[in-house]
N, C-alpha and C positions, 0 to 999 in steps of 0.2 A: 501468372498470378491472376488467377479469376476475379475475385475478389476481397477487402477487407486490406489488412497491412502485411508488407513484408516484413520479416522478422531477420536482424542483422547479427544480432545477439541473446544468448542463452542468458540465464541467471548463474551460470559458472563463468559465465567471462567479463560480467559487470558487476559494480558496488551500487549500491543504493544511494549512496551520498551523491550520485551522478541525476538523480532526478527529483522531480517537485513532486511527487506524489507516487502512491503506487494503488494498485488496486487490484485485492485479492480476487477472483470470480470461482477460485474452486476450492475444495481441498487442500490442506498442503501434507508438502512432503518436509522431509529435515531440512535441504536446502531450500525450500520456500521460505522456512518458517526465520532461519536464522536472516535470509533475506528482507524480508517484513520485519522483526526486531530490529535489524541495522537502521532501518528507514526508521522506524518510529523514534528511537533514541537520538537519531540525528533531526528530531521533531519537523518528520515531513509531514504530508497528509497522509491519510490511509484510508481507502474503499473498502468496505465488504459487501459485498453481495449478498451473503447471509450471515446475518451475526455467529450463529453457532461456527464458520470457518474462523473466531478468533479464539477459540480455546484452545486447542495448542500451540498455540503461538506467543501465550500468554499477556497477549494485549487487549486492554481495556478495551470495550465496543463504545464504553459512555467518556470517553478521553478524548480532552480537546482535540480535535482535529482527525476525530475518528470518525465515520458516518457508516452507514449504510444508507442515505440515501443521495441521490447522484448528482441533486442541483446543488445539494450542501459541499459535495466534494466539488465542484465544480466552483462555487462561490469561496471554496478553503483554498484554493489553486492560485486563488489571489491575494492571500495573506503569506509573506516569504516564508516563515517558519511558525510553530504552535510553539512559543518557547515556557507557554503555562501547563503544562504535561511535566 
């Protein structure tokens, strides 16, 4: 490992309700996308990187606890759930 994280687990071998937040940085695919809706209905937080990565996905960009930018998710990381979404 040169640098950065090691990676333990794919999005086929975890659920979303296993973490505080996610954060989209690319594109998605069908399992992204259905990955990021599980997260957001279980009202976690949700990064994007670039708003336009939330239209297939069908989730709001201006929805509580949606950001695109990084101190906001970062400050929403410390609220347990958005349960006003």
């Amino acid at each position: 490992l040169d640098k950065g994280a090691m990676v333990d687990r794919t999005i086929h071998i975890t659920q979303a309700v296993e973490y505080v937040g996610v954060v989209l940085a690319t594109e998605t695919d069908e399992a992204m996308a259905v990955f990021l809706q599980e997260a957001y209905r279980h009202h976690k937080k949700v990064a994007l990187t670039r708003p336009a990565f939330a239209g297939p996905t069908g989730i709001d960009p201006d929805a509580p606890g949606v950001t695109t930018e990084p101190g906001a998710f970062f400050d929403a990381l410390a609220l347990h759930r958005h349960w006003g979404r």
